[in-house]
C-alpha positions as CSV (number, residue, x, y, z in Angstrom):
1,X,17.2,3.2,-7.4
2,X,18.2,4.1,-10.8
3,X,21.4,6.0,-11.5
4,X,20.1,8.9,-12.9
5,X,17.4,9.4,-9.8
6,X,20.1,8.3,-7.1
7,X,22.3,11.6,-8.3
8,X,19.3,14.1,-8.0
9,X,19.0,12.7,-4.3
10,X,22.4,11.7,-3.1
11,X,26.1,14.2,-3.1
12,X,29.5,12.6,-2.4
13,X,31.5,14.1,0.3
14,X,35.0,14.7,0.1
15,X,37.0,15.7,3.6
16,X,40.2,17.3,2.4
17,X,41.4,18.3,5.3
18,X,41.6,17.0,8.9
19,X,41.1,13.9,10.9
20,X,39.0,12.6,8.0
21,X,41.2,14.0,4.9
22,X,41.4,11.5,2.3
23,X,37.9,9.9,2.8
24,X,34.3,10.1,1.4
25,X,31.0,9.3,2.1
26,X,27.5,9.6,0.4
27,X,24.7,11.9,2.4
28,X,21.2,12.6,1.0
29,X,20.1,15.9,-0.4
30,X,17.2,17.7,1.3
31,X,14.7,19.9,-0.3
32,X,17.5,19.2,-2.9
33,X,20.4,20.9,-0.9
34,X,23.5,19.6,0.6
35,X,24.5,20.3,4.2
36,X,26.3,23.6,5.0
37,X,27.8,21.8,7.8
38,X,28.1,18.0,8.9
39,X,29.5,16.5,11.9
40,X,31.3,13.5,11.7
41,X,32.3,10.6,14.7
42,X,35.5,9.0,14.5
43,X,38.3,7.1,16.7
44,X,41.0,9.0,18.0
45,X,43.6,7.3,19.9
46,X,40.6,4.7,20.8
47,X,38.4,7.9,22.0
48,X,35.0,8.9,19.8
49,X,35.8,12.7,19.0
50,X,33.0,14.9,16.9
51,X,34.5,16.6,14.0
52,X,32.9,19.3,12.6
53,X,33.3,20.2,8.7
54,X,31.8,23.0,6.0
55,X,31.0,22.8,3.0
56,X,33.3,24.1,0.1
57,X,33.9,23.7,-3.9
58,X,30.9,21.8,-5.0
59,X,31.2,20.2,-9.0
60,X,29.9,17.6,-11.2
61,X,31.8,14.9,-12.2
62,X,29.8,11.9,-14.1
63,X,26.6,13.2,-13.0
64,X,27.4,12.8,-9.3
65,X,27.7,15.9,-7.2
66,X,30.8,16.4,-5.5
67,X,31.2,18.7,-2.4
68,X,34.2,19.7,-0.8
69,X,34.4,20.0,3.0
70,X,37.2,21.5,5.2
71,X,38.0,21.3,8.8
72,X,36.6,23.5,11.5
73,X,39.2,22.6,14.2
74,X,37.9,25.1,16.3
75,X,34.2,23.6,16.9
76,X,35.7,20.1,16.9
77,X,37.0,18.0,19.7
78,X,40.7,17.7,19.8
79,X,42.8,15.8,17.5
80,X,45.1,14.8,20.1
81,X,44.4,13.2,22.8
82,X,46.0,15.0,26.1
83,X,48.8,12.9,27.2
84,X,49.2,15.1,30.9
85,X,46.0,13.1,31.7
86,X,47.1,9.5,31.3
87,X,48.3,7.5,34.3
88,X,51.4,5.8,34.3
């Protein structure tokens, strides 16, 4: 896919906050729209938690979209794993 038809289909998002601050990903564009809200898997203390983000600032930067998304802690599975639980 050329360059200029990959950025009309494709947006790169940016988790600035949360579990997954720091990292990026692309995601595809339907009906040329972003995602108002993604859900994202990742390893928590060796457990698979569900993250939810939304989506923020979007901007242009060398003909790539760019979308901010933030962390909705309180849809999301806990960050830390509950110690009380754990045998000793």
């Amino acid at each position: 896919m050329s360059d200029a038809k990959q950025s009309e289909t494709e947006y790169i998002v940016e988790y600035v906050d949360g579990p997954l601050a720091g990292t990026t990903e692309r995601r595809i564009l339907i009906d040329g729209k972003i995602d108002e809200r993604i859900g994202a898997v990742a390893a928590v203390e060796g457990l698979e938690s569900l993250f939810w983000y939304v989506a923020g600032e979007e901007r242009t930067v060398g003909g790539e979209k760019y979308v901010k998304f933030r962390f909705d802690a309180p849809d999301s599975d806990p960050v830390e794993a509950d110690h009380e639980d754990e045998s000793l």
